[in-house]
C-alpha positions as CSV (number, residue, x, y, z in Angstrom):
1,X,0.0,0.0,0.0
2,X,3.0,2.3,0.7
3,X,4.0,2.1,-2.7
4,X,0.9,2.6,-4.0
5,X,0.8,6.1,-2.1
6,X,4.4,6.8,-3.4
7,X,3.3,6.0,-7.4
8,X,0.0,8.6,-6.6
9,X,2.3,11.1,-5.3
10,X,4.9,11.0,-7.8
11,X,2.3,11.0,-10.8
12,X,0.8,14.1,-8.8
13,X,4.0,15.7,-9.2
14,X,4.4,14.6,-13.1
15,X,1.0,16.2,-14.0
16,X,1.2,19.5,-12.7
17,X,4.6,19.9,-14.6
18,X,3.0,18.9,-18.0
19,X,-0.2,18.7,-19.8
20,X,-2.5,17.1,-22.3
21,X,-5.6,18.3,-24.8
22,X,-8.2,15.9,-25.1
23,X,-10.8,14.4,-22.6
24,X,-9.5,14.0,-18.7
25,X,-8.1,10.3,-17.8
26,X,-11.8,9.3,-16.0
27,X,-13.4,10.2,-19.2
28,X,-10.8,8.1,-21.7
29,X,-11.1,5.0,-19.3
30,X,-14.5,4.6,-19.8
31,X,-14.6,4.1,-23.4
32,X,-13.9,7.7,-25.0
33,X,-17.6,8.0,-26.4
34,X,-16.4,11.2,-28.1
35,X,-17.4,13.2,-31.1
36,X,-14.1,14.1,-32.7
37,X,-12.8,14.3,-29.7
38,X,-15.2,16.4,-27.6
39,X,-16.4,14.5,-25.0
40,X,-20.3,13.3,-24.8
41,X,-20.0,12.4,-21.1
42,X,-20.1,15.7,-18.9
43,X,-17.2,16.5,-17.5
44,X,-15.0,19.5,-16.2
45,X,-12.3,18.9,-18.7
46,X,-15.4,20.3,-21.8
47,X,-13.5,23.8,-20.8
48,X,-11.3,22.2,-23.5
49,X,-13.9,22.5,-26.3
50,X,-16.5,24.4,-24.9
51,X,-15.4,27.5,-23.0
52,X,-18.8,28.5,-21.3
53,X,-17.6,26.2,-18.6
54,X,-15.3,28.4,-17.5
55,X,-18.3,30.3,-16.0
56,X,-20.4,26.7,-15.1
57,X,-17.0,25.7,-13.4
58,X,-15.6,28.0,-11.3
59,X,-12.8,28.0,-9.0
60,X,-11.4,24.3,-10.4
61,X,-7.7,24.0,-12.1
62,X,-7.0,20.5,-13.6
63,X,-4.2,19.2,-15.3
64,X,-3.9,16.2,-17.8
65,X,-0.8,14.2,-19.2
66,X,-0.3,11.6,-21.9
67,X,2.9,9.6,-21.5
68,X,4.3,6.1,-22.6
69,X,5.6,4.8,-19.1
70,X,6.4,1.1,-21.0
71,X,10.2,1.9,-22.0
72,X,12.5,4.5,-19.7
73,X,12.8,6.9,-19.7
74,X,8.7,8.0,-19.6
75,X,8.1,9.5,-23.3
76,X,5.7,12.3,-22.8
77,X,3.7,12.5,-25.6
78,X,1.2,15.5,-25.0
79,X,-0.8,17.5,-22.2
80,X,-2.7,19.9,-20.9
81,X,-3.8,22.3,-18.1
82,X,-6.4,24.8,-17.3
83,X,-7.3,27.0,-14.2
84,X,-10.8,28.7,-13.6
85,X,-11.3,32.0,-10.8
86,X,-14.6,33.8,-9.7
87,X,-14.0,36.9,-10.3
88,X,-17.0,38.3,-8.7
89,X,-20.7,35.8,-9.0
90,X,-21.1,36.7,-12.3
91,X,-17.6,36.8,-14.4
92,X,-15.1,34.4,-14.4
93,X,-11.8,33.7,-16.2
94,X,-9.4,31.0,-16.7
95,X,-6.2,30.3,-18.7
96,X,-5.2,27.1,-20.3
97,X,-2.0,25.5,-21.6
98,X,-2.0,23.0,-24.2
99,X,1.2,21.4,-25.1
100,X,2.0,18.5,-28.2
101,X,-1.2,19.1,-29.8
102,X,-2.3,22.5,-31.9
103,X,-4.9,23.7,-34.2
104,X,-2.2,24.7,-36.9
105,X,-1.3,21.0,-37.3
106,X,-3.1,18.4,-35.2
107,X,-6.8,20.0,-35.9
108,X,-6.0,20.9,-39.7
109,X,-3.0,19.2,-40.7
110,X,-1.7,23.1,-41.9
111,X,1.5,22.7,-40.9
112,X,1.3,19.1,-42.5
113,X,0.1,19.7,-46.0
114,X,3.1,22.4,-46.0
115,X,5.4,19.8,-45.1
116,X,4.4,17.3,-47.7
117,X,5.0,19.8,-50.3
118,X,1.3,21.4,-51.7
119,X,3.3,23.1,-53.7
120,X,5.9,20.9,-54.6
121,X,7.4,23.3,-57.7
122,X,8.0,25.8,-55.0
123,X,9.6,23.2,-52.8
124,X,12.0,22.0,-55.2
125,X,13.1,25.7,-56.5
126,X,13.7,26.6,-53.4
127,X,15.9,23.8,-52.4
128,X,17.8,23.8,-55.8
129,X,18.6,27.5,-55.1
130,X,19.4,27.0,-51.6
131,X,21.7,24.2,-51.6
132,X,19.7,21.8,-50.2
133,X,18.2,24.0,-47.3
134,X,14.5,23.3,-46.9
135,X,11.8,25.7,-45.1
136,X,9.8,22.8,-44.0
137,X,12.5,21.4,-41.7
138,X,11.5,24.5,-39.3
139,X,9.4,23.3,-36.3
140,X,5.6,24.1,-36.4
141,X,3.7,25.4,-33.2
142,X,3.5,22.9,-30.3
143,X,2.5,24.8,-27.6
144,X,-0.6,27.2,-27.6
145,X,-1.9,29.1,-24.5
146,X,-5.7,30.3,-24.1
147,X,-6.9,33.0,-22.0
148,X,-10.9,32.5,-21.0
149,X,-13.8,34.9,-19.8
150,X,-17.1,33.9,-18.7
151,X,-20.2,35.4,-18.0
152,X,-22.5,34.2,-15.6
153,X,-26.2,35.7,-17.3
154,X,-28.2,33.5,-14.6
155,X,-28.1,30.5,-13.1
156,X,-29.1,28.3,-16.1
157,X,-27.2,30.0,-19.1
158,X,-23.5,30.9,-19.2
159,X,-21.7,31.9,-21.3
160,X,-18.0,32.0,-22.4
161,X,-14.8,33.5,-24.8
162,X,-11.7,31.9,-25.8
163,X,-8.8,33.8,-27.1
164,X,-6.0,32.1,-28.1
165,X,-2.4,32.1,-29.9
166,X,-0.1,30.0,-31.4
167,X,3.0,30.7,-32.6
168,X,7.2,29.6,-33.6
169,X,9.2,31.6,-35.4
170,X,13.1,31.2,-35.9
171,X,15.6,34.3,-36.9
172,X,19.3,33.2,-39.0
173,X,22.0,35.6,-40.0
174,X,25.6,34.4,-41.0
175,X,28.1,36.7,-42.2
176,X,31.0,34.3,-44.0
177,X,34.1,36.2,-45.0
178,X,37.2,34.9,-46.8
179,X,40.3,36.3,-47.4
180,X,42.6,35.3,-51.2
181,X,46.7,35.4,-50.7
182,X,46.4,39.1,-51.7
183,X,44.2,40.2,-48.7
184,X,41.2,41.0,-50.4
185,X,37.5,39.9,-49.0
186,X,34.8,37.9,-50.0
187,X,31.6,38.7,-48.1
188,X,28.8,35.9,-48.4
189,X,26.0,37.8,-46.0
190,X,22.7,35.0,-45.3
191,X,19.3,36.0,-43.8
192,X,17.0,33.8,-43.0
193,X,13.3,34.2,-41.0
194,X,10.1,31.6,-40.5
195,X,7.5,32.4,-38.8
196,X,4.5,29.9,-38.4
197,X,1.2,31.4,-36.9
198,X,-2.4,31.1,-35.7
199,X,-4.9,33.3,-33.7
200,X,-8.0,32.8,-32.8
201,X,-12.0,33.3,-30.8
202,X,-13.9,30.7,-29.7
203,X,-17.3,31.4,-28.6
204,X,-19.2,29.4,-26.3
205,X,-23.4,28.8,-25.0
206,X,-24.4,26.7,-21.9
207,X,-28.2,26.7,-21.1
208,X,-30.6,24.6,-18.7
209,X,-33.9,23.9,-19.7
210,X,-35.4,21.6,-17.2
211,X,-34.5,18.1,-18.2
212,X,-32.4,19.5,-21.1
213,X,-28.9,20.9,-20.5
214,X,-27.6,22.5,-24.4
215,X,-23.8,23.4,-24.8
216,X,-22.3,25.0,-28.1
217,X,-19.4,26.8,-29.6
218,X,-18.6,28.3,-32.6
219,X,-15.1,29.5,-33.7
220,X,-12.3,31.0,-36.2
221,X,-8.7,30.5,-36.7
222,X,-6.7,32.7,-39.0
223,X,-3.7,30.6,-39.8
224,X,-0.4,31.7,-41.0
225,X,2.9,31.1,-42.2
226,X,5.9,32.8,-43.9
227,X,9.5,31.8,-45.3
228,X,12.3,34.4,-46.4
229,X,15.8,33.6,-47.6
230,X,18.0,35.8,-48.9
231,X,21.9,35.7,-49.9
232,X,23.9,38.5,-51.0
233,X,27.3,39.4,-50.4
234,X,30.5,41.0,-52.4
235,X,33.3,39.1,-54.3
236,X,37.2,39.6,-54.2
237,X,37.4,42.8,-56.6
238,X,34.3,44.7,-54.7
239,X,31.7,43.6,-57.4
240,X,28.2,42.2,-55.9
241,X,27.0,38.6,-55.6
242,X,24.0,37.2,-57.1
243,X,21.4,38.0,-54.7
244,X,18.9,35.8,-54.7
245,X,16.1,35.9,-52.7
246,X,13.5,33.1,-51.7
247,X,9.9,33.7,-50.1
248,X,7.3,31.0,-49.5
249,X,4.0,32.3,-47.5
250,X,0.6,31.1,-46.9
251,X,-1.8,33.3,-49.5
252,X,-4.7,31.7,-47.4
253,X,-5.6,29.8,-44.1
254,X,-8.9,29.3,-42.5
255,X,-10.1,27.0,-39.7
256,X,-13.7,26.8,-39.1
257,X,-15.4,24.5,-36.2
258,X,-19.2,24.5,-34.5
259,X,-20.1,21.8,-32.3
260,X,-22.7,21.2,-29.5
261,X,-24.1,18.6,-27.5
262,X,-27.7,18.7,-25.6
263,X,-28.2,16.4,-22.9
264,X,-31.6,14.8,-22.1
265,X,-32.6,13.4,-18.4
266,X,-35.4,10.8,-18.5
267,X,-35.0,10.0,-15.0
268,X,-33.2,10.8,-11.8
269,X,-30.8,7.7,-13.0
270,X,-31.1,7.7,-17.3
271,X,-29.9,10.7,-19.3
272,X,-29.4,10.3,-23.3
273,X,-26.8,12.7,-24.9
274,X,-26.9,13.7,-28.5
275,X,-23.0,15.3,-29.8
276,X,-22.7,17.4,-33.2
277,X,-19.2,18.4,-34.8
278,X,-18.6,20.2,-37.8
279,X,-15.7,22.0,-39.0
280,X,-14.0,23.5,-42.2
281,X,-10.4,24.7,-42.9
282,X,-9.1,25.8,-46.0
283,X,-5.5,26.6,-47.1
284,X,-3.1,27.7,-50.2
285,X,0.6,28.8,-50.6
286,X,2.8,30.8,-53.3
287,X,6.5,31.2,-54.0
288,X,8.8,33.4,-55.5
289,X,12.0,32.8,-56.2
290,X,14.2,35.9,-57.0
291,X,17.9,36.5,-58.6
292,X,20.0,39.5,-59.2
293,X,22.6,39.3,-61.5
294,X,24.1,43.1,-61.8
295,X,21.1,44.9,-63.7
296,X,19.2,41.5,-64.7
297,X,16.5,40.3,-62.7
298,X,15.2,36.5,-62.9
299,X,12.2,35.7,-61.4
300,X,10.0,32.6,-60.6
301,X,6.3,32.9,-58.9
302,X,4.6,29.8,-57.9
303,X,1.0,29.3,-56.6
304,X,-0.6,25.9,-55.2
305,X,-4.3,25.5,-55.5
306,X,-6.6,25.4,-52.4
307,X,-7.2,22.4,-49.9
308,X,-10.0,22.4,-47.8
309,X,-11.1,19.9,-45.2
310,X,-14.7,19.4,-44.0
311,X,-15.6,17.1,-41.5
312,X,-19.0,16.3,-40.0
313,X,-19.8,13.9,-37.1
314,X,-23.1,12.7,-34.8
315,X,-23.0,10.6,-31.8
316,X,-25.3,9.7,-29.2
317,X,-24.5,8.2,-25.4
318,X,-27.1,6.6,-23.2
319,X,-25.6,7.2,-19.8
320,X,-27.9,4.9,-16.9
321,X,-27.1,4.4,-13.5
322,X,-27.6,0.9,-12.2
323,X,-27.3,0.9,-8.6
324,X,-26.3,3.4,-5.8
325,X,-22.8,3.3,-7.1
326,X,-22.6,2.4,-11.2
327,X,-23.1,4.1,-13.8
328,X,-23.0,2.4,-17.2
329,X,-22.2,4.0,-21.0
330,X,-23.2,3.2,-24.3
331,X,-22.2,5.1,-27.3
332,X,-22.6,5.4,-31.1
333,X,-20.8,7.8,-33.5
334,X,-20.9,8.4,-37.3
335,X,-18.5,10.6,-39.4
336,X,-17.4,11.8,-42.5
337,X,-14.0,13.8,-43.1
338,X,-13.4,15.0,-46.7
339,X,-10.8,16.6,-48.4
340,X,-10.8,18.4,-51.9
341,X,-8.0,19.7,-53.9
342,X,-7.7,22.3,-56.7
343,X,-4.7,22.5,-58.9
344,X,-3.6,26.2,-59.3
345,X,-4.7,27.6,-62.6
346,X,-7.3,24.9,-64.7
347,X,-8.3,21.2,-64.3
348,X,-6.5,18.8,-66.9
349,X,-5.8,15.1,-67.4
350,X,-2.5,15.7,-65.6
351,X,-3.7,18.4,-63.1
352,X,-6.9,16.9,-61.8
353,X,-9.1,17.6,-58.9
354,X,-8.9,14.9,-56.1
355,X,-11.3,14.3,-53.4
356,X,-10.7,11.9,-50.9
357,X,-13.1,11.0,-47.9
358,X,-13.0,8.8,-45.4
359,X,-16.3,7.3,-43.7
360,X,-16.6,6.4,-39.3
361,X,-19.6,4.1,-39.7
362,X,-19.7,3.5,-37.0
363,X,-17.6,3.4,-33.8
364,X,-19.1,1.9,-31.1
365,X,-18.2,2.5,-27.6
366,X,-19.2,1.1,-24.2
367,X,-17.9,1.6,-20.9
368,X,-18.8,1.0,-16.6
369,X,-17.5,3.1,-13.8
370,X,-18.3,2.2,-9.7
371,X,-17.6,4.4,-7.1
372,X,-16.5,2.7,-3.5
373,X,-17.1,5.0,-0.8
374,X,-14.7,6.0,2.3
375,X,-11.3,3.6,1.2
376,X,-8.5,3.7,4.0
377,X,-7.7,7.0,3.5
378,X,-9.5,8.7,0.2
379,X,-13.0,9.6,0.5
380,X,-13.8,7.5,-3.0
381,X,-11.7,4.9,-4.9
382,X,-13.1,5.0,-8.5
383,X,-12.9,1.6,-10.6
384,X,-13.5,2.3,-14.4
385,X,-13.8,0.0,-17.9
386,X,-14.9,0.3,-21.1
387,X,-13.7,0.0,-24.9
388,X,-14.5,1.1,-28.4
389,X,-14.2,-0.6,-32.0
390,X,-14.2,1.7,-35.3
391,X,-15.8,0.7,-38.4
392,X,-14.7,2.6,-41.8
393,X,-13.6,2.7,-45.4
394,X,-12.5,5.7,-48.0
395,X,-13.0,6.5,-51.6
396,X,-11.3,8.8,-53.7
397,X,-12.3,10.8,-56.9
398,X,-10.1,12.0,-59.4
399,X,-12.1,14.8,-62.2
400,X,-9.6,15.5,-65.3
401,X,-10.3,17.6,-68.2
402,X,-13.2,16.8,-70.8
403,X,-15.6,15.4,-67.5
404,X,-13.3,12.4,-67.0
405,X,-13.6,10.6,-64.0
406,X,-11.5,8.4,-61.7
407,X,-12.9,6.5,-58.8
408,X,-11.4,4.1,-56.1
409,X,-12.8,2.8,-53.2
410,X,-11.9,0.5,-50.6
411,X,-13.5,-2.4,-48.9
412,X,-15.3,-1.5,-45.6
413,X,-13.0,-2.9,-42.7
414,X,-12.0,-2.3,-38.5
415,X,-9.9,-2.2,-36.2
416,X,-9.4,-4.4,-33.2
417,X,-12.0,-4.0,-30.1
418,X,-10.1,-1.8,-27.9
419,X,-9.5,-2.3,-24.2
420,X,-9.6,0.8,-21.8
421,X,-9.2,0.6,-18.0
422,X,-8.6,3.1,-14.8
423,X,-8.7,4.0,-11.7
424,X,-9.5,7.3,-9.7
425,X,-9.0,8.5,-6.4
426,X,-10.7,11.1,-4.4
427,X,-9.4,12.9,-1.1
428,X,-11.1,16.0,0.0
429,X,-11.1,18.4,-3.0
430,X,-8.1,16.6,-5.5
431,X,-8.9,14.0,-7.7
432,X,-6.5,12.0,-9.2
433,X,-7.9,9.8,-12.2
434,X,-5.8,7.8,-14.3
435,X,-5.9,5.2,-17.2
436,X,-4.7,1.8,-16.7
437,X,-3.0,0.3,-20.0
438,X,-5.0,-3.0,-20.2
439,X,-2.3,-5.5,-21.0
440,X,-0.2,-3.9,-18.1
441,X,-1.9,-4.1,-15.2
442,X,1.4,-6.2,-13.8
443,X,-0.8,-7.2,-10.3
444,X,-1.1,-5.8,-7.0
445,X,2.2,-4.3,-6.0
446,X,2.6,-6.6,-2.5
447,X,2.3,-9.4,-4.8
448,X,4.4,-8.7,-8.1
449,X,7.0,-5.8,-7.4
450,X,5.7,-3.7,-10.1
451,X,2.7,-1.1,-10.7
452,X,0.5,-0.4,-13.5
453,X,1.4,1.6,-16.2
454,X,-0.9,4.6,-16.3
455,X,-1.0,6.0,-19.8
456,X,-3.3,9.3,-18.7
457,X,-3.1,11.0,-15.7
458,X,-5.5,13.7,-14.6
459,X,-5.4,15.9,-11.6
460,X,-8.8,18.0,-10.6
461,X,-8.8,20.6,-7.8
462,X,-11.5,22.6,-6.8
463,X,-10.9,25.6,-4.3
């Protein structure tokens, strides 16, 4: 038991150092039932996607983090943390810190279709002229920090804002100078800036109806990103380099979500929920690649088409409590994610349109949690279970000149049932939930010498 209250205590310590994005540990153990990741099961950790609980939750500060414990040393993988303050009974505010997983590349894969070359022409000019150097190799975002205000309008609606930024950038300048056997100077002079960026609102509705509890958000993300390279410099007899100059820059960037969940009670012990997603992102790039050579100017301009993402989702949860101390989860979810792209200038047989989608249908999730009351020395000990299987297939459309088509689909298929586990802990106002990796439970700690690896660790306080 001693080492039992050692591994809570030094976990304690790991998560308030680090964070993680998604649902809190108690809500991943259970089975997810999510909606693109937003949680369907209610939960203080919805200040994530829905910031008018920062006004519902007052006065609670959690933090969440995703590690793999299996191999040392502990690879963190992602986390996250919020904190939420009364400021008087009406208004409230919060911050939150999200770390390994951002908008600009985990919610719309901007930083990604950059990286994998959109516009590969560009790409390739740029790295021909450059020696090699290549802008993608600069780090993307993978921090962002979100500053939260709520407004209390009564005691069954809320509302709530989310401001947020994410940002990298990274500054070069080299100065090379070489001398010949006579004493005169060669100057090669390289400048070099990236800068990767995305701001954005969020705005968020809680309401009570009765029986019916209704949460929504709507947002928009401007994303951003530019690239400059330039070389000059002076040769041996005082004449000028070729200076060449190389920009790459985002000509557009967009990132578009609305979801909501309503929640309907049909007794003291049965609730149904009902979870809607939706978003849309869009993005294009240009190039320009630029030489000097004494009064002659060279210059190439590049400009990819647009990609845009869309992505819809539904999911419902039937959440019934059987017994003083169970509650059981059932889940379904359903969801399409689509993705079109549109070659720069006009659509030929070697410049066609693609659309790819990809098809949830469905995932099914199901999950238990018990509650024992007054443990040795915590208040509750929490047992949780649950697990999910996803059921999907794609298809892909290719439109050439002339009306010609091209389509490819493949066979509907899934992946394996998958296990979740966990345990939580209660003592006074901290609660420590964390997820149990099935397969590595390892025993009781008396018995076997080793603990369980816990794959998601979240810490709740309320104050």
């Amino acid at each position: 038991m001693k080492r039992l209250v050692a591994f809570i205590i030094v976990t304690a310590t790991i998560v308030a150092a680090q964070s993680h994005y998604e649902a809190a540990a108690s809500v991943e153990s259970k089975g997810g039932h999510s909606v693109n990741g937003k949680s369907m099961i209610d939960d203080v950790s919805d200040i994530y996607n829905f910031p008018s609980e920062v006004s519902s939750a007052m006065n609670a500060a959690q933090g969440t983090v995703v590690y793999d414990p299996t191999e040392p040393p502990v690879n963190f993988m992602n986390g996250s943390a919020f904190v939420a303050k009364s400021i008087t009974n009406s208004i409230s505010a919060g911050f939150v810190f999200v770390s390994n997983s951002t908008v600009i590349n985990d919610k719309t894969g901007f930083a990604t279709l950059l990286g994998n070359g959109t516009i590969p022409g560009v790409i390739s000019v740029m790295n021909t002229a450059l020696g090699g150097y290549n802008f993608t190799n600069v780090e993307e975002p993978t921090n962002a920090s979100h500053f939260l205000l709520g407004l209390k309008l009564a005691s069954d609606m809320h509302l709530g804002l989310d401001v947020f930024r994410e940002a990298s950038n990274m500054d070069y300048s080299n100065t090379d100078v070489q001398l010949d056997n006579t004493g005169q100077k060669r100057t090669e002079i390289t400048e070099r800036f990236v800068n990767y960026g995305a701001i954005g609102l969020n705005a968020g509705l809680e309401m009570k109806l009765s029986n019916i509890e209704l949460k929504g958000v709507a947002g928009f993300t401007n994303l951003g990103f530019e690239a400059n390279n330039n070389e000059s410099g002076t040769d041996y007899d005082g004449s000028k380099l070729d200076n060449e100059t190389n920009i790459i820059k985002a000509e557009s960037g967009i990132y578009i979500p609305v979801s909501g969940k309503a929640s309907l009670k049909i007794a003291n012990a049965h609730k149904l929920t009902l979870g809607l997603d939706f978003f849309y992102t869009i993005a294009s790039f240009s190039g320009e690649f630029t030489r000097i050579t004494g009064s002659t100017t060279v210059s190439t301009k590049l400009k990819s088409g647009d990609v845009s993402t869309m992505g819809m989702a539904a999911g419902i949860l039937d959440e019934m409590q059987v017994g003083e101390n169970t509650i059981v989860y059932a889940s379904v979810v359903v969801g399409k994610n689509s993705t079109t792209s549109t070659p720069p200038d006009s659509v030929t047989s070697t410049t066609p349109e693609t659309y790819v989608a990809s098809i949830l249908f469905p995932k099914t999730s199901v999950g238990v949690e018990h509650r024992i009351k007054k443990l040795w020395k915590f208040d509750e000990l929490i047992v949780r279970a649950g697990g999910f299987k996803n059921y999907y297939w794609s298809n892909s459309t290719e439109t050439g000149s002339n009306g010609s088509i091209m389509e490819e689909s493949d066979f509907p298929t899934s992946d394996p049932f998958v296990w979740t586990t966990g345990i939580g802990f209660v003592m006074g106002k901290v609660t420590l939930d964390l997820t149990i990796r099935p397969d590595h439970w390892n025993g009781v700690y008396l018995i076997s010498g080793k603990g369980p690896y816990a794959g998601t660790v979240t810490m709740t306080y309320d104050y």
